[in-house]
N, C-alpha and C positions, 0 to 999 in steps of 0.2 A: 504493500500500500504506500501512495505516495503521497506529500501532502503538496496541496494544489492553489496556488493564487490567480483567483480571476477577474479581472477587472474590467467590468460593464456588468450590468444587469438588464438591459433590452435583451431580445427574443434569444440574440447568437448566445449570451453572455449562461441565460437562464436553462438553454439549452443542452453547450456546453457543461454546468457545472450539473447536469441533470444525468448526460451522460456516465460522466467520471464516476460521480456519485454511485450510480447503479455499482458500475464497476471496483466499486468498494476503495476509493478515493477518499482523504481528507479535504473537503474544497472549504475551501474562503472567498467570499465574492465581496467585492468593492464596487459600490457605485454611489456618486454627488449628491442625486437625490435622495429624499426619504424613502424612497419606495422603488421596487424591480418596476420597468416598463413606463418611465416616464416620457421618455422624450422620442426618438423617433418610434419605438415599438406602442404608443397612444393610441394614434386613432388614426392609421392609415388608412388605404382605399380599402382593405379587408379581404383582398383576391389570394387564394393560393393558386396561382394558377401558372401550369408549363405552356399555355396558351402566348403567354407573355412573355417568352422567353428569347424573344429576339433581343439580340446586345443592337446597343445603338449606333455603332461605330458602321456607318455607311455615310452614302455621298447623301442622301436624301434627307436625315437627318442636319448637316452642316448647312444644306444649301435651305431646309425649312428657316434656320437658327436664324441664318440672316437675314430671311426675307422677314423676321418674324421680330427682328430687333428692335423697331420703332415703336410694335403694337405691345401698350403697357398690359393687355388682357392677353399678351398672347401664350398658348397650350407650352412652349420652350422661350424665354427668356435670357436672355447673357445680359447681365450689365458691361457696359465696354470700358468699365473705368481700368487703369493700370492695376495688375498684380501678375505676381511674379509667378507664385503659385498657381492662379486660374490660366494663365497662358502656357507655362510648361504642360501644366495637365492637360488643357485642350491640342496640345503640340503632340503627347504623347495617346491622348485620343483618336486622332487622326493616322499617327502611325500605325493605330491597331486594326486598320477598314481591312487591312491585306488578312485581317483574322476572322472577317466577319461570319463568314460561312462555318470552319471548325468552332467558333465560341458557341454560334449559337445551338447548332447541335450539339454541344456539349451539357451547355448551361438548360437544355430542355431534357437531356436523359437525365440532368440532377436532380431536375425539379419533378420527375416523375417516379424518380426512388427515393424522394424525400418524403413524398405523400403518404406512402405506405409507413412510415415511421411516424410520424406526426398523430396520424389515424390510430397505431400502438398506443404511444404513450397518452392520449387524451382516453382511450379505454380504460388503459390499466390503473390508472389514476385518477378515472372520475371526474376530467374536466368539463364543466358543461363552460360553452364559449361562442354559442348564436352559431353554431355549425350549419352551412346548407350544402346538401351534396344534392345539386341542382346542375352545375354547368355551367360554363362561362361562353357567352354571346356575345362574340363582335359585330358591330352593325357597320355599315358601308351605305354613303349618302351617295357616291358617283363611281361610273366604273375604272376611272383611271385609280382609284385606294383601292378599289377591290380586286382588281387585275394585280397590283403591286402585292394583298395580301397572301394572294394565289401563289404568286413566286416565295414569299415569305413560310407560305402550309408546307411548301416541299420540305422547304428545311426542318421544320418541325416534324414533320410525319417519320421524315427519314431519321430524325431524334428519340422514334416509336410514339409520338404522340397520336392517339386518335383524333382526330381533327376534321371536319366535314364542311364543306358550302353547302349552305340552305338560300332557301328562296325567300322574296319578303312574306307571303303566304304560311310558308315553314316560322318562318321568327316568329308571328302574330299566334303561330299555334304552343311554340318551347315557351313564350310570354305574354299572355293576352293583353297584360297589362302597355307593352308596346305602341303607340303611335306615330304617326308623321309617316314621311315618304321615306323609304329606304330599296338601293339597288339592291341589296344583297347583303351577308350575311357569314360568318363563319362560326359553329358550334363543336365547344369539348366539352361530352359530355360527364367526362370524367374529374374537369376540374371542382373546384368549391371556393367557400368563403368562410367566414367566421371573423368575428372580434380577435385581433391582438392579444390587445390589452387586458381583457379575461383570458384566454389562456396562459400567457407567460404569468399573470399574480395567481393563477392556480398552478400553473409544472412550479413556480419560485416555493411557494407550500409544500409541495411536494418535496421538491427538494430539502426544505427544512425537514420534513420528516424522517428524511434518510441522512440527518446530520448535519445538509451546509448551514455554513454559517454565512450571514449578508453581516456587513457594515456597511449601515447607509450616512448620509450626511457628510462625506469624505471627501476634501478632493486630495487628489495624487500628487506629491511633490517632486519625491526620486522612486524611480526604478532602477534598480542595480542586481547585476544576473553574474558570477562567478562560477569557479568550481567546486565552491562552499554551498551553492545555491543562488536564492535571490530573493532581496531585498527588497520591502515596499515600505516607504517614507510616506505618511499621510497627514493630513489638517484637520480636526474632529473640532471646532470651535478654535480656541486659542491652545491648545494642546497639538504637540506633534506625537505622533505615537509611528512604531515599526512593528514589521510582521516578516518572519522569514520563513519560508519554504523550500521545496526542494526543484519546485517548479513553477511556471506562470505560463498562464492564455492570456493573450491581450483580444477583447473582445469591446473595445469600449468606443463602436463607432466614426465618428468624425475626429473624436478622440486619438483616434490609435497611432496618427499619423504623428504627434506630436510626444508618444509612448515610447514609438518605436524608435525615433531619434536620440533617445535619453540613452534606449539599448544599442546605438550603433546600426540599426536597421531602417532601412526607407521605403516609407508603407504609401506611398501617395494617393493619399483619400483627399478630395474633394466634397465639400457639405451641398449637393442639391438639393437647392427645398422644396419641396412639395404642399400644397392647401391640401385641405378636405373639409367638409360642411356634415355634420351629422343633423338631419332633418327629424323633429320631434312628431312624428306620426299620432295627434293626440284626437285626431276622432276617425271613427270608423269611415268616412270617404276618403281618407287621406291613408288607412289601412289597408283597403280595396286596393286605390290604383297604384299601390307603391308596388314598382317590380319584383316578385321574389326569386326569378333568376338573375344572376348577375351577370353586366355590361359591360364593355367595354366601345366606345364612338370613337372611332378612326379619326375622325374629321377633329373631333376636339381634342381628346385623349383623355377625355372622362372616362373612368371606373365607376364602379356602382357595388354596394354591398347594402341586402338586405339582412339587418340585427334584430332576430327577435320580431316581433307584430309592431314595437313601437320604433323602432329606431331604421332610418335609412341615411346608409352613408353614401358621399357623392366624394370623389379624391378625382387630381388630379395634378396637370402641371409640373415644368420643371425649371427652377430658376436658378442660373448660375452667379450667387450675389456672396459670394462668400459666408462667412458665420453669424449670418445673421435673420433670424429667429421672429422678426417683424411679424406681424396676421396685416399683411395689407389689403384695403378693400377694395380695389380695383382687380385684385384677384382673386376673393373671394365671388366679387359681385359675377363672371364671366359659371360659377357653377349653381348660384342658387338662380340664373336665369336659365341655364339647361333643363334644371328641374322644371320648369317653370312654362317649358318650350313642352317638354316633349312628354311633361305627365302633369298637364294644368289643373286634374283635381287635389291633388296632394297640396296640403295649405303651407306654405313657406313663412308661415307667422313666427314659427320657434326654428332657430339656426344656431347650432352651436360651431362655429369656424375655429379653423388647427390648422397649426403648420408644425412639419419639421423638416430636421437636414438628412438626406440620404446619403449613408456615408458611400461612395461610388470610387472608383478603381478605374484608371482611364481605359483599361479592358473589359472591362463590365462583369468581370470575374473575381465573385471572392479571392481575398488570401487567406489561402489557409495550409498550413504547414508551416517547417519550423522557420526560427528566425537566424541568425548568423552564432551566437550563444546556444547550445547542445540543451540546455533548458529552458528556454524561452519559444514560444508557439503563438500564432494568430490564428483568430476566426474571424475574420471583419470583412470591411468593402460589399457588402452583400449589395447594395444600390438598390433596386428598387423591387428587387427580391428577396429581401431580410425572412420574411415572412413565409416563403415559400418556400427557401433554400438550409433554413437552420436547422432543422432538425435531423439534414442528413447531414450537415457538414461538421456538425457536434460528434455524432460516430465517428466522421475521420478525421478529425483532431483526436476523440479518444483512443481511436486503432493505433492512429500513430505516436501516442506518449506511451502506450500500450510496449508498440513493437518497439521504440528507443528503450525502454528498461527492458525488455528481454534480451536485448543486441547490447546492454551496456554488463548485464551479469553476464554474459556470453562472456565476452572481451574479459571480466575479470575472474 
C-alpha cells in the first residue's frame, strides 16, 4: 500500500483518489475550496457523450474563430489582447490539425470504455445523479454542417461508436419535445447525461468511506517530489502546515499547469470558459416541453441536459480570455434566447447562469501518465471532456502507479 497525494477534487481528482482507494491506497486529496466539485466539475453542459468527441484542432475551427472574433455572443471567442501563454498555446494548437484524425478516434474509443466504468461505480455505490440513458441528438439547420458532420461520423464510427443520420421526421419522433426547421440530424443512442456535481459529492462520500481523506480550504504553496518522496507545503488560514507521501496525482485543473512547473514538468493547460444556464422548470408547461433527450445544435454549439423533472440545463461556448471567471451577460443572454427560440413554452422567468474554465491541452488530449520525477503523475487537461473521460482515465493513472511499484520491487 502506498500513501497517495492528490491535489484537485473536481471529477479527475475524485475519481482518481476513488480508484487508488478501491485498490487499497492511503489517498489524501487537497483542494481550495470547501467542498469536492466546485469549480469546473459544477454545472457543466451534463453530456457524457463519445458523440463529442471530435478534438478541435482543424482548419474549420481557426477559420470559425476568426470570423467569429468581433461577435461579443459568439459560440468561440478569443480575446486578441497580448499573452504569451494564449499565443504559444494556440501556436501549438495549430501544430496539432496534422493529429486531427488519430486524436479523435482515439479520444472516442476512450470515451466509450469510460462509460462502462462510470455506469460500475454509480451502481456499486448508490449514486443517484439525474442519470438519463436516452441518447445524444445532434440537430443540423443546413446541409453544408451536416454534410461536414457526415465526414466527422466516419471518424467516430471507425472509433466503434454507434452513431446514425436521422431525418427531421426521425428527430421529432427520438424528441417530440423538438421544434423549428431542421435539415437533419445525427443520433447515439448509446450516449447519456447526468448532473456532475451530484455525482463527484457522492463517488467524494464514497471515497471517504473507504478512508480518503479531503483537506479542503487549502491552497498549495510548494510541491517538492525526491527520492525520499514528496512534499506538499499548504495555507489553511494563517497557518502553513506539510504533508508527505510516497507519491502524488496532480489533478487540479487549470491549476496543474502552474503545479507542474514547481515539479520541473510542463503541463500547458489553457483555462476555456464555458457558460451554462440551468433553467428552473417550476410549473408543469415548462415540464412538458423541456427536452428529455439530450442536444446538441451545430449551428450554435449548445448542449442540453435534462436534470431531474425540474431542472434543465443549457451549456455552451468557448472563450479564450485567460483566468478569468467573469458570468458575463452578453453570453449568457445568446442561450437563454435559444431556449426561448426553439422551446417557447418553457418559462425563462428562473435562470441560474455558471461559468467555468476548461482546463484544455493544445491537443485536446488528457495528460495522463507520469511526470519527469518517478513519483509524481497527472490526470488533467481533460477540456471539454472532464466528464466523460474520468472515470476511465482514473484506472490508468491507477494501473500505472500500480505497475511502477511492481517494476520498482522488481528492480530491488
Amino acid at each position: 500500500m502506498s500513501t497517495i497525494t492528490i491535489i484537485g477534487s473536481g471529477i479527475t481528482g475524485v475519481t482518481t483518489a476513488y480508484a487508488l482507494a478501491v485498490r487499497g491506497h492511503s489517498v489524501t486529496v487537497f483542494d481550495r475550496q470547501r467542498y469536492p466539485a466546485m469549480e469546473t466539475s459544477f454545472a457543466n453542459g451534463g453530456q457524457l457523450s463519445a458523440s463529442n468527441a471530435e478534438v478541435w484542432n482543424n482548419l474549420g475551427t481557426i477559420v470559425k474563430g476568426l470570423r467569429w472574433m468581433l461577435r461579443s455572443d459568439a459560440p468561440l471567442l478569443l480575446n486578441p489582447s497580448p499573452s504569451i501563454h494564449k499565443y504559444t498555446w494556440l501556436a501549438e494548437f495549430i501544430g496539432q490539425i496534422r493529429h486531427y484524425r488519430r486524436n479523435t478516434i482515439e479520444t472516442t474509443r476512450l470515451a466509450i470504455a469510460a462509460r462502462r466504468h462510470l455506469f460500475d461505480i454509480a451502481n456499486q455505490e448508490g449514486i443517484a445523479f439525474d442519470l438519463e440513458r436516452r441518447g445524444i441528438l445532434h440537430i443540423y439547420s443546413n446541409k453544408s454542417d451536416f454534410d461536414a458532420a457526415s465526414r466527422v461520423n466516419e471518424l467516430l464510427v471507425e472509433g466503434g461508436l454507434d452513431r446514425r443520420p436521422v431525418t427531421p421526421s426521425e428527430m421529432r419522433e427520438i424528441e417530440p419535445a423538438l421544434q423549428g426547421q431542421h435539415y437533419g440530424g445525427f443520433f447515439t443512442p448509446s450516449d447519456s447525461t447526468g448532473d456532475i456535481h451530484k455525482f463527484t459529492r457522492g463517488l467524494a462520500a464514497a471515497c471517504e468511506r473507504k478512508g480518503v481523506r479531503f483537506v479542503f480550504g487549502t491552497e498549495i504553496c510548494e510541491v517538492r517530489a525526491d527520492s525520499e518522496g514528496v512534499l506538499v507545503r499548504w495555507q489553511e488560514g494563517p497557518l502553513t502546515n506539510e504533508l508527505k507521501s510516497q507519491r502524488a496525482v496532480i489533478c487540479a485543473g487549470i491549476g496543474s499547469r502552474q503545479i507542474a512547473s514547481m515539479l520541473g514538468d510542463r503541463v500547458n493547460i489553457y483555462p476555456v470558459k464555458g457558460y451554462s444556464i440551468t433553467v428552473d422548470l417550476a410549473d408543469e408547461a415548462s415540464q412538458k416541453a423541456a427536452p428529455r433527450v439530450s442536444l446538441l445544435d451545430e449551428a450554435t454549439k449548445i448542449v442540453t441536459s435534462r436534470l431531474g423533472e425540474n431542472r434543465f440545463r443549457v451549456a455552451g461556448t468557448a472563450e479564450f480570455n485567460g483566468e478569468n471567471r467573469d458570468i458575463r451577460a452578453d453570453r449568457i443572454r445568446p442561450l437563454v434566447q435559444w431556449v426561448e427560440r426553439l422551446f417557447p413554452a418553457i418559462s425563462t422567468a428562473q435562470v441560474v447562469p455558471w461559468a467555468g474554465l476548461r482546463p484544455m491541452m493544445p491537443s485536446m488530449m488528457p495528460r495522463v501518465g507520469r511526470g519527469k520525477k518517478p513519483n509524481i503523475f497527472y490526470n488533467t487537461g481533460h477540456g471539454h471532456l472532464g466528464w466523460t473521460l474520468s472515470p476511465l482515465t482514473a484506472e490508468m493513472i491507477a494501473d500505472a502507479m500500480d505497475d511502477s511499484t511492481r517494476s520498482e520491487r522488481s528492480a530491488a
